[in-house]
N, C-alpha and C positions, 0 to 999 in steps of 0.2 A: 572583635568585630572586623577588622582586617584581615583576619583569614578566613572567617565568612563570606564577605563581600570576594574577596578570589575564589573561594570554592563556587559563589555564584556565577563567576564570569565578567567579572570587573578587571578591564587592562591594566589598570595604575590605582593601584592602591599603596599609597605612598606616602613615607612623611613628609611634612611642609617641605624641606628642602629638595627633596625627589620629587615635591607635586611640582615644586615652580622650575625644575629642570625639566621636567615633561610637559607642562605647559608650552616652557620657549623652544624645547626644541621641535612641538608638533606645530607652533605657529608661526615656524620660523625667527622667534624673537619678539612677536605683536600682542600675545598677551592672548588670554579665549579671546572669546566672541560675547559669551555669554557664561556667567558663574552662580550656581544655584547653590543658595546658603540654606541649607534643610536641617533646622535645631529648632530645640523648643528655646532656647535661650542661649543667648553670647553675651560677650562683654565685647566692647570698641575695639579692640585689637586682632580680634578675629574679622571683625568689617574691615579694617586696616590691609590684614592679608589678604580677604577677595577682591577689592580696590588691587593691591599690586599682580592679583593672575589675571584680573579685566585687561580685555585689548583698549587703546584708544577709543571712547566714545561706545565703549561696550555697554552692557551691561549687567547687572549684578540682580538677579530674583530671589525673592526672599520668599521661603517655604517655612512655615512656621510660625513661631509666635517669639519673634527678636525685638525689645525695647530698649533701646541702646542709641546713643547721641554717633550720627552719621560722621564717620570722619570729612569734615568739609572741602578741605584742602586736599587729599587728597582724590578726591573725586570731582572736583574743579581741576585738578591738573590733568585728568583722565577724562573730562567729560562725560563720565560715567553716566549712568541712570540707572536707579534703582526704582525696581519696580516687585511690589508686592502683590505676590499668588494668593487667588483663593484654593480653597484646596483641591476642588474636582475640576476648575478651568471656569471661565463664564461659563455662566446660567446657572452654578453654584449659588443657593442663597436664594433664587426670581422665582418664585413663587408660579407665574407663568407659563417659566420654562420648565422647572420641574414638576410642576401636577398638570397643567396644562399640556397643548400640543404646539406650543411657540417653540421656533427656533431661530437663532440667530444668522443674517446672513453670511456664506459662508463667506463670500469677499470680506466684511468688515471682521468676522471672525474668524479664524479659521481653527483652533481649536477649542470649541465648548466643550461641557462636562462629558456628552454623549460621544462627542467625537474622538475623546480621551480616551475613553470607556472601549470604544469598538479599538481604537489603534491597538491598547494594549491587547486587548482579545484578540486580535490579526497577529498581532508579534507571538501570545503565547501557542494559537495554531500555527505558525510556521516554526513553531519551538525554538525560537529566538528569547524565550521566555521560559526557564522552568521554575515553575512555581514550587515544585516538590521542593527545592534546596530552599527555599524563603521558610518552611514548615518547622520550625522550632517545638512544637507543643499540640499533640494531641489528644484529647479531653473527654470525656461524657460530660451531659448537662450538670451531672449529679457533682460533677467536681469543679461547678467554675467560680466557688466563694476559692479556694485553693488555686486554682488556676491563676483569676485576680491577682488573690496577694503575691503569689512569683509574680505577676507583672508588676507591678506597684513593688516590692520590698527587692527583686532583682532584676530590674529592667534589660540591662546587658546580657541577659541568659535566653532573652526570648525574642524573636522577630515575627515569627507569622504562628498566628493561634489558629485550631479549629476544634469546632465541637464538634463531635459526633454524634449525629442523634439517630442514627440508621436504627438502633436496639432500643429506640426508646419505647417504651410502653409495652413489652412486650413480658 
């Protein structure tokens, strides 16, 4: 996964010791700003290490599905805040916002799900984004019980799926 994430265009892809030397050295010493924990599951001691890359009073977002007892202490001595994501941004989940035509103020919000949505679409037209290297697996409909199971039985082999249906029915 590490040499994925570089063939994508990731600067630091590094182990824990190289992450938290590039941490201090990009923040002069102060820690992020902000550390986004993106697992389906941790244990406490990996919340331990994002607590020591948070700046003072930073915060730490939780992307995912982590049930794990918050290290207390330290995150009282960091001031921390941990604050958990839904997954597309508000209006994720509101029923309102997403079948309806409500939208959230942009002062009180300023990224919803829609607004996520276009950012990334603006990053991959200015090709700030390529999507081709995220393509792990390409498919006909006819093969996605097989498809599946590589995701499920080897999850590490696969990041971005697509089906093909251009041939379909033909």
């Amino acid at each position: 996964r590490r040499e994925f994430a570089q063939r994508c265009g990731l600067a630091t892809v590094a182990q824990w010791s190289e992450l938290v030397e590039a941490v201090n050295q990009r923040s002069e010493g102060n820690g992020a700003d902000v550390v986004f924990l993106a697992v389906s599951a941790c244990g406490n001691d990996l919340l331990e290490q994002m607590v020591e890359l948070v700046r003072l009073r930073g915060r730490i977002v939780v992307v995912g599905g982590v049930e794990a007892v918050m290290p207390r202490e330290a995150l009282f001595e960091k001031e921390a805040t941990v604050v958990v994501s839904r997954a597309g941004g508000p209006g994720r989940y509101d029923g309102q916002y997403e079948s309806g035509s409500a939208d959230y103020p942009y002062a009180y919000v300023r990224w919803t799900e829609g607004r996520n949505l276009r950012e990334f679409m603006r990053q991959v037209a200015l090709g700030n984004v390529e999507i081709e290297k995220l393509v792990t697996t390409v498919g006909s409909p006819a093969e996605c019980d097989r498809i599946y199971a590589g995701l499920v039985n080897r999850p590490t082999q696969h990041m971005g799926v697509i089906f093909n249906w251009e041939n379909i029915g033909e």
